[in-house]
N, CA, C and O atoms as a GROMACS GRO file, in nm:
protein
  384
    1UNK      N    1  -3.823  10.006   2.411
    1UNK     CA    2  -3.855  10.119   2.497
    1UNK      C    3  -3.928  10.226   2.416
    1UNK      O    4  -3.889  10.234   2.300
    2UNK      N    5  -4.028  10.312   2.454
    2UNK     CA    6  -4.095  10.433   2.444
    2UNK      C    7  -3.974  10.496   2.426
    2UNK      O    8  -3.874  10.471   2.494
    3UNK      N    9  -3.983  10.621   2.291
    3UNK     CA   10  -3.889  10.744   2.324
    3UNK      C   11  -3.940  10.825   2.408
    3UNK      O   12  -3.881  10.856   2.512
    4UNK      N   13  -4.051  10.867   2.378
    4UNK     CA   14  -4.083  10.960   2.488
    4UNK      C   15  -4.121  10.901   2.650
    4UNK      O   16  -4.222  10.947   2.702
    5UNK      N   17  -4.050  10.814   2.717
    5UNK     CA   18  -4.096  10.770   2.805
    5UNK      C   19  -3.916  10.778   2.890
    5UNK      O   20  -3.816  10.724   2.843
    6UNK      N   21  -3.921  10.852   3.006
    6UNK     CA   22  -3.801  10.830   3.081
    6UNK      C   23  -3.814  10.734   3.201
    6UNK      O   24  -3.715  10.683   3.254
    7UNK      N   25  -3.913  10.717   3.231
    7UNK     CA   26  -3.931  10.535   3.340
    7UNK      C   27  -4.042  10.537   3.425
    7UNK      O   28  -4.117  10.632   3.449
    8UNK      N   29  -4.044  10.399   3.478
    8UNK     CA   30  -4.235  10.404   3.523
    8UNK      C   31  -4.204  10.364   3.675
    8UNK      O   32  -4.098  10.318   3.718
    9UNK      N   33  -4.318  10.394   3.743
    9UNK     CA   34  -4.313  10.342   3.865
    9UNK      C   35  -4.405  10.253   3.891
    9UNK      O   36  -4.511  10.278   3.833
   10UNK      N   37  -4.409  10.154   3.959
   10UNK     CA   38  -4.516  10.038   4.000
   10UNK      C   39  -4.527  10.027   4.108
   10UNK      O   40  -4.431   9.982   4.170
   11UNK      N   41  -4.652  10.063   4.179
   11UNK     CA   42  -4.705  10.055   4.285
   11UNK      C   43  -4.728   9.912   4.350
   11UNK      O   44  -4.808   9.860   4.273
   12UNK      N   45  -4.714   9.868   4.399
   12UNK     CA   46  -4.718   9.701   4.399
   12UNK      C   47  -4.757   9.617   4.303
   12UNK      O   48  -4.860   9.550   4.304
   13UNK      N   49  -4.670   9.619   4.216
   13UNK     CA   50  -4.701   9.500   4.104
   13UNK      C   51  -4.754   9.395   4.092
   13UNK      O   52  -4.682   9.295   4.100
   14UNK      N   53  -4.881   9.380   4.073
   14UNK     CA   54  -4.968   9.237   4.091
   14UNK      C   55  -4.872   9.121   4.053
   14UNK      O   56  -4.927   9.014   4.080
   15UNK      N   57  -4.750   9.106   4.002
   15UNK     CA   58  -4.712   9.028   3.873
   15UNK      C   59  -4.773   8.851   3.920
   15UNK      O   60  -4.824   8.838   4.031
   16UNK      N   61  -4.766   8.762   3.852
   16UNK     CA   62  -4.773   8.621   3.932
   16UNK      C   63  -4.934   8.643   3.934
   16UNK      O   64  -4.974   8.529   3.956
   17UNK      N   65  -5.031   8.714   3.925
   17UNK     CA   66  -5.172   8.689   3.935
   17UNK      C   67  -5.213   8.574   3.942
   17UNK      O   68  -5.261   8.533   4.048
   18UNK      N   69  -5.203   8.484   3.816
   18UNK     CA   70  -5.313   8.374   3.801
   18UNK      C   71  -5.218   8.283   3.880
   18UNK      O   72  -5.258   8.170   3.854
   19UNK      N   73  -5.128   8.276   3.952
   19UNK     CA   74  -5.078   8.179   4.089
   19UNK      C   75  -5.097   8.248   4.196
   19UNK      O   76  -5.126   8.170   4.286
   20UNK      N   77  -5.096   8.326   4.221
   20UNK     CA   78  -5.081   8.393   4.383
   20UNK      C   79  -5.279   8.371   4.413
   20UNK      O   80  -5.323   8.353   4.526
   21UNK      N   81  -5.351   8.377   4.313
   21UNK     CA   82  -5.489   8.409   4.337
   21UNK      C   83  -5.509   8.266   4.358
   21UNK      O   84  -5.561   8.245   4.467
   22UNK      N   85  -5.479   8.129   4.271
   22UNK     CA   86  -5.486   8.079   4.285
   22UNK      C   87  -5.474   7.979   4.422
   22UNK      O   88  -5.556   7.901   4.471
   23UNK      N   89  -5.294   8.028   4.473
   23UNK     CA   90  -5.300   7.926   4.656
   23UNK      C   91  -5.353   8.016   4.713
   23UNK      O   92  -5.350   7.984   4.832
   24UNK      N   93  -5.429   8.165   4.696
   24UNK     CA   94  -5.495   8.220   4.813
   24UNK      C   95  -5.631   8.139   4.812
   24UNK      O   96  -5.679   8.081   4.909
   25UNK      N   97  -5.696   8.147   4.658
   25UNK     CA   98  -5.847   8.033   4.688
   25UNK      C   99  -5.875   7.962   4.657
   25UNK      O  100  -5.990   7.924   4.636
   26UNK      N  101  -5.747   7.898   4.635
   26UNK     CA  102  -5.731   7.743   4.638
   26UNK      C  103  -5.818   7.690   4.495
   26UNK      O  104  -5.909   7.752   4.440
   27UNK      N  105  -5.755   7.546   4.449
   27UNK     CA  106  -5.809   7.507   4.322
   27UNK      C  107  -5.988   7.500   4.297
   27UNK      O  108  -6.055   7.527   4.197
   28UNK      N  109  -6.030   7.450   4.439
   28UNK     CA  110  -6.207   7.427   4.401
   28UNK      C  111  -6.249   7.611   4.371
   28UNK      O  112  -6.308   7.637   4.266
   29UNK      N  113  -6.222   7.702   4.450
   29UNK     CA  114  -6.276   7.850   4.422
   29UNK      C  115  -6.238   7.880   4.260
   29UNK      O  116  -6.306   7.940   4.177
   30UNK      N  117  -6.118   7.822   4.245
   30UNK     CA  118  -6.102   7.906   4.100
   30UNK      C  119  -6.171   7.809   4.016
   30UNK      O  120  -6.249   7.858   3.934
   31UNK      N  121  -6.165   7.733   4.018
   31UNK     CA  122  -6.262   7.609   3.901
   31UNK      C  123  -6.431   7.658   3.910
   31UNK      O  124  -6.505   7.660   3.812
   32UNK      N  125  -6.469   7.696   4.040
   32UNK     CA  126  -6.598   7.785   4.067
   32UNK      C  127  -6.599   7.873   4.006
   32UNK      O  128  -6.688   7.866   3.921
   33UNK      N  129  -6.521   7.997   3.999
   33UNK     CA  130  -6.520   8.125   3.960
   33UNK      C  131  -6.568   8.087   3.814
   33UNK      O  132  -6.668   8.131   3.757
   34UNK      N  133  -6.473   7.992   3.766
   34UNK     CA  134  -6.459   8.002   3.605
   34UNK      C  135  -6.623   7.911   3.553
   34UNK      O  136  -6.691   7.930   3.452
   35UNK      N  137  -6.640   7.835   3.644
   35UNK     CA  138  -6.763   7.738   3.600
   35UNK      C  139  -6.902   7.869   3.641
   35UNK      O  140  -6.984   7.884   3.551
   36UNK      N  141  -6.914   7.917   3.716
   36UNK     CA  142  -7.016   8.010   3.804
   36UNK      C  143  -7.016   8.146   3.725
   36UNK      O  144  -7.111   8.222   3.732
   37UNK      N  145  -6.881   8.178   3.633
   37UNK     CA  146  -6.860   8.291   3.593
   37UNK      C  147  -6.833   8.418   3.594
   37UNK      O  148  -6.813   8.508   3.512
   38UNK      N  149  -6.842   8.392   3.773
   38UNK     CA  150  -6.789   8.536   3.812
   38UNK      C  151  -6.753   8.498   3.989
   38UNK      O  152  -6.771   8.390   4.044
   39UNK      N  153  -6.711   8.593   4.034
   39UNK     CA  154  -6.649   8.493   4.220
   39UNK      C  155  -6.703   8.669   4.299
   39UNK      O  156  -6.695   8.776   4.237
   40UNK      N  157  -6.739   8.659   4.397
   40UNK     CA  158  -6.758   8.798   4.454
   40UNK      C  159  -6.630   8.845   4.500
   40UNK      O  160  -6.559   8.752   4.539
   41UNK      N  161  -6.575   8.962   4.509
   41UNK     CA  162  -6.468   9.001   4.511
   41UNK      C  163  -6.504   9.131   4.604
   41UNK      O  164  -6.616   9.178   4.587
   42UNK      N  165  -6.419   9.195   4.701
   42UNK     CA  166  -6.486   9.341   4.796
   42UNK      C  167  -6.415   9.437   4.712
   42UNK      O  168  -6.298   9.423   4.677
   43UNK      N  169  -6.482   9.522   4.685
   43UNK     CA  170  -6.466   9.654   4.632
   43UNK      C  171  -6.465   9.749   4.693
   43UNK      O  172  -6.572   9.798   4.731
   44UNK      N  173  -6.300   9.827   4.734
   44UNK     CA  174  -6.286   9.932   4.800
   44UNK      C  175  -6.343  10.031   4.766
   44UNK      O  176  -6.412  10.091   4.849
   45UNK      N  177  -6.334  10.071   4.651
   45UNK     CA  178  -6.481  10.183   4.578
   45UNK      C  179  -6.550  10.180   4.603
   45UNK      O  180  -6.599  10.286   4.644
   46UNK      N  181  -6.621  10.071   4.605
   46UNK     CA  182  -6.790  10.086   4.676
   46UNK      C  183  -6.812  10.026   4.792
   46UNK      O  184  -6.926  10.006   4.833
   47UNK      N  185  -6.704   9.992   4.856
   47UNK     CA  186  -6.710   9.944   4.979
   47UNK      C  187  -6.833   9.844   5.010
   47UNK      O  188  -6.915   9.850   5.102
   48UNK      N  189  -6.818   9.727   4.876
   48UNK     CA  190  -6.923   9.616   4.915
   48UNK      C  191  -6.835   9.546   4.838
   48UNK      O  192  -6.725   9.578   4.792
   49UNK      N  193  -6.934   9.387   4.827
   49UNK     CA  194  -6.883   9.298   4.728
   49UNK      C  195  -6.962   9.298   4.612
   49UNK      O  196  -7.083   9.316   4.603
   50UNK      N  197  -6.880   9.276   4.524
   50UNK     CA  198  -6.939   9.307   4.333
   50UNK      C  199  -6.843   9.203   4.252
   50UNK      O  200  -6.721   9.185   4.252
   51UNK      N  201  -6.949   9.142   4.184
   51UNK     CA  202  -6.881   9.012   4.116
   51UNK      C  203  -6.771   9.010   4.014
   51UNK      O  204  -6.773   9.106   3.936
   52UNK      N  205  -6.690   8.935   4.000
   52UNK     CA  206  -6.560   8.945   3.904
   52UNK      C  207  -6.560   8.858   3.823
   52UNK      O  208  -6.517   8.746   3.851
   53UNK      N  209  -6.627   8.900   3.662
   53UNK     CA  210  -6.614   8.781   3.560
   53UNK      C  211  -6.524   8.723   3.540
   53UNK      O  212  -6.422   8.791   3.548
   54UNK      N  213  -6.506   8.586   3.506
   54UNK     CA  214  -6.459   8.494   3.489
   54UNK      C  215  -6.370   8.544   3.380
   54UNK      O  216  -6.253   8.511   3.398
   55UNK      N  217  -6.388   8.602   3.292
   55UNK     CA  218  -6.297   8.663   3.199
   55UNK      C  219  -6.199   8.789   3.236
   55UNK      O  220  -6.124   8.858   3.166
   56UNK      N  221  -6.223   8.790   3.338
   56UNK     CA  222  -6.126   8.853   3.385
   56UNK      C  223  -5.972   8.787   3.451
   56UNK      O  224  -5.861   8.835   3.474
   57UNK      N  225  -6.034   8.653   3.463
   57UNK     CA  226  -5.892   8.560   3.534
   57UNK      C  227  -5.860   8.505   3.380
   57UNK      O  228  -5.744   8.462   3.389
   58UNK      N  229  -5.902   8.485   3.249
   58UNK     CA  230  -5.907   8.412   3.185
   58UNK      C  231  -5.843   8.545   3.088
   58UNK      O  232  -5.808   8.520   2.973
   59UNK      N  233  -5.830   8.678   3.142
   59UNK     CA  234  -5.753   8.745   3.036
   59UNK      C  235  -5.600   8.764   3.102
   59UNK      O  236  -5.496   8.776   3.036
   60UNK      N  237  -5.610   8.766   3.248
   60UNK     CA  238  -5.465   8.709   3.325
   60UNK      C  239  -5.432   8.635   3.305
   60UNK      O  240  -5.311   8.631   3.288
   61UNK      N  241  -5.499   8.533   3.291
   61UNK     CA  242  -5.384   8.396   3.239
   61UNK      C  243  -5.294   8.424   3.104
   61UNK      O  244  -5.196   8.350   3.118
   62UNK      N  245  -5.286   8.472   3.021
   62UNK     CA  246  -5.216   8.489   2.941
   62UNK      C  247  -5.111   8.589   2.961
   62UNK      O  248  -5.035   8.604   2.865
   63UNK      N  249  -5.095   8.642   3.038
   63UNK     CA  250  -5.004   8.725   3.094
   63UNK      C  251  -4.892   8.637   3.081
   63UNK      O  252  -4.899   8.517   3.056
   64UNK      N  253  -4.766   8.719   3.103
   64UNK     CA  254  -4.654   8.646   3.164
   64UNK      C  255  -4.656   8.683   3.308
   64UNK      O  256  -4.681   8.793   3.356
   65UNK      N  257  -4.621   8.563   3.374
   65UNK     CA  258  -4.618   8.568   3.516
   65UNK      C  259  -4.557   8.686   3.586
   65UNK      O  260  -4.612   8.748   3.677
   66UNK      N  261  -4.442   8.712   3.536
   66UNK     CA  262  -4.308   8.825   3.512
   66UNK      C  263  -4.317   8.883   3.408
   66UNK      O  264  -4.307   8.823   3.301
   67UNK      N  265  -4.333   8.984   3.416
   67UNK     CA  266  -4.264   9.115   3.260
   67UNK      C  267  -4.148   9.106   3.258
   67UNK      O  268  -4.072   9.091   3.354
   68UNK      N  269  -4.117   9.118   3.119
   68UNK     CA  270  -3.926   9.107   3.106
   68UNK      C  271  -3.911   9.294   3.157
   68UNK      O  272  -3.991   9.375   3.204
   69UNK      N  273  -3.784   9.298   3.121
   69UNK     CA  274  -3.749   9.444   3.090
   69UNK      C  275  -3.779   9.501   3.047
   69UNK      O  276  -3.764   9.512   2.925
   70UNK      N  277  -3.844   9.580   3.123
   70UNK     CA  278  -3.906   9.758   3.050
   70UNK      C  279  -3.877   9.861   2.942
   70UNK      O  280  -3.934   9.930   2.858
   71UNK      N  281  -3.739   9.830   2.999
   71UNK     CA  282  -3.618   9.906   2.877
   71UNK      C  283  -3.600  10.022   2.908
   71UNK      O  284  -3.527  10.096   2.841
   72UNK      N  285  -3.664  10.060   3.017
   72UNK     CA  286  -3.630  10.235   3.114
   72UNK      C  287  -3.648  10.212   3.231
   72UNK      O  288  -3.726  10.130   3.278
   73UNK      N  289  -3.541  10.317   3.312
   73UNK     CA  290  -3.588  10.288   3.449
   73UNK      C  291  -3.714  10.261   3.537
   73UNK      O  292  -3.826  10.311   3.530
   74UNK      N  293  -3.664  10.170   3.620
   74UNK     CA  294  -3.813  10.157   3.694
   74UNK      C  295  -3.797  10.155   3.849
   74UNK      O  296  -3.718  10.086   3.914
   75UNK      N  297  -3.873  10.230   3.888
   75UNK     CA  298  -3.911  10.184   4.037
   75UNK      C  299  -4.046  10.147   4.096
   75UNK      O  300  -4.158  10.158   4.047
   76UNK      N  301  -3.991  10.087   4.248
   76UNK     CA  302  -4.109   9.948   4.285
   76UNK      C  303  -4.151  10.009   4.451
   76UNK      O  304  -4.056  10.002   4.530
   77UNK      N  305  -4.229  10.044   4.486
   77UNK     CA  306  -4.298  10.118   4.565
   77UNK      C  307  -4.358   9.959   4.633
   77UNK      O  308  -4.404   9.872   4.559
   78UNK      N  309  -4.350   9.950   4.723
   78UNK     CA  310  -4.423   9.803   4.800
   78UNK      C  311  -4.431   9.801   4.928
   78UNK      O  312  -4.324   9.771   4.981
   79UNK      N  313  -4.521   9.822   5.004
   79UNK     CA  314  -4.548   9.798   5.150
   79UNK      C  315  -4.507   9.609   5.189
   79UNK      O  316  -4.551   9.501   5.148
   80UNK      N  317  -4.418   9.646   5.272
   80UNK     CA  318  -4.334   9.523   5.328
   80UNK      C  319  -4.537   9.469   5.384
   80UNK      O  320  -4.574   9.370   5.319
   81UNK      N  321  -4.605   9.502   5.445
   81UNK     CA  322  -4.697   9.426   5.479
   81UNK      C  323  -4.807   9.379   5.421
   81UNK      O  324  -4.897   9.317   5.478
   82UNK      N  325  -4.801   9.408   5.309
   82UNK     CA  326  -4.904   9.402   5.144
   82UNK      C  327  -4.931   9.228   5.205
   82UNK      O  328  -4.837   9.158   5.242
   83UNK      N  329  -5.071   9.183   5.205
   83UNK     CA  330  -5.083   9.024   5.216
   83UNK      C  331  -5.178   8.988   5.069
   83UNK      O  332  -5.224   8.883   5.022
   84UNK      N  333  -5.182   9.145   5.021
   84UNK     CA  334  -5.262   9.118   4.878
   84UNK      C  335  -5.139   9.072   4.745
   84UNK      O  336  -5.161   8.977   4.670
   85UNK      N  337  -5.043   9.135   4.738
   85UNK     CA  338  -4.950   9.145   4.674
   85UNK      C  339  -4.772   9.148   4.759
   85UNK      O  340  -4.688   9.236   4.745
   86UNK      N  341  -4.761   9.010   4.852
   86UNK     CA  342  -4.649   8.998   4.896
   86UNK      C  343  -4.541   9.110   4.825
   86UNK      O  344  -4.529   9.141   4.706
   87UNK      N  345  -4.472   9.156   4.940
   87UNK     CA  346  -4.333   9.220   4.848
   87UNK      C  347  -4.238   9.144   4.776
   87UNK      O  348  -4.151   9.187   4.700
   88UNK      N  349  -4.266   9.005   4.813
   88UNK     CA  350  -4.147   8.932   4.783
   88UNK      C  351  -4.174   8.921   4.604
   88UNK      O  352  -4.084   8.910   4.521
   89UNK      N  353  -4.290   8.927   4.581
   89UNK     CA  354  -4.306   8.962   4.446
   89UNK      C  355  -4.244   9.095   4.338
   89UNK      O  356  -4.232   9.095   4.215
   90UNK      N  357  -4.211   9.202   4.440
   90UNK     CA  358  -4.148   9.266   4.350
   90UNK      C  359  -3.985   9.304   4.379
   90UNK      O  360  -3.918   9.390   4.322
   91UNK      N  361  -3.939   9.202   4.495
   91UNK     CA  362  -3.830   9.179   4.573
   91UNK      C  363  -3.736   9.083   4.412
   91UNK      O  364  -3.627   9.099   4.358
   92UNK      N  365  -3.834   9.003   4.392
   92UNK     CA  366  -3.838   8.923   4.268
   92UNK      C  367  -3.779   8.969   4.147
   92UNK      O  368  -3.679   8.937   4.083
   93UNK      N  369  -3.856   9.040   4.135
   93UNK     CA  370  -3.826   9.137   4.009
   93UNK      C  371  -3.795   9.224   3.973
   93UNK      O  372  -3.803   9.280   3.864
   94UNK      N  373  -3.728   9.258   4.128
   94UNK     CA  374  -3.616   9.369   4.132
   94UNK      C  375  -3.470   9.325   4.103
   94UNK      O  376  -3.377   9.391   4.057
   95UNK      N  377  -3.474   9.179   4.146
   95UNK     CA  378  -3.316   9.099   4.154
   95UNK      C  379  -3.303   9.057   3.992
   95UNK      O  380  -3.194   9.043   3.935
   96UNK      N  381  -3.412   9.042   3.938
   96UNK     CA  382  -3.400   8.958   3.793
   96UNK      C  383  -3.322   9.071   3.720
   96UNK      O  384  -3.288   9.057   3.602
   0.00000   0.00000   0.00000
């Protein structure tokens, strides 16, 4: 744990990335992304689509699927209707 840190909050926790992205676009999109180098992705900022390098799934993959313990309190902020980031994902890792 941080000393100077008394606990974090997480706004819907992506955790699980390189699987959840995966059964949303399925094995041929991600083998594309990574062969093509980048996949178009919509960007609420600019309210268009703007491409997402391939190194960007390829620096998620090394993630852990799950973060262990923080080591300070935490709370998990999650819209029950999130279809980007199921709650059950941080339903998850609230019980662990």
């Amino acid at each position: 744990a941080l000393p100077n840190l008394a606990g974090i909050v997480l706004i819907a926790p992506a955790f699980g990335f390189t699987t959840r992205w995966a059964e949303r676009l399925g094995p041929g999109a991600v083998e594309a992304w990574r062969r093509n180098g980048s996949l178009p992705f919509f960007h609420y900022g600019e309210q268009r689509e703007l491409p997402l390098g391939s190194a960007f799934l390829a620096s998620c993959e090394v993630l852990p699927e799950v973060p262990g313990d923080p080591g300070v309190p935490c709370r998990i902020i999650h819209g029950r209707g999130d279809d980007t980031v199921p709650a059950r994902v941080s339903l998850a890792y609230a019980a662990a």
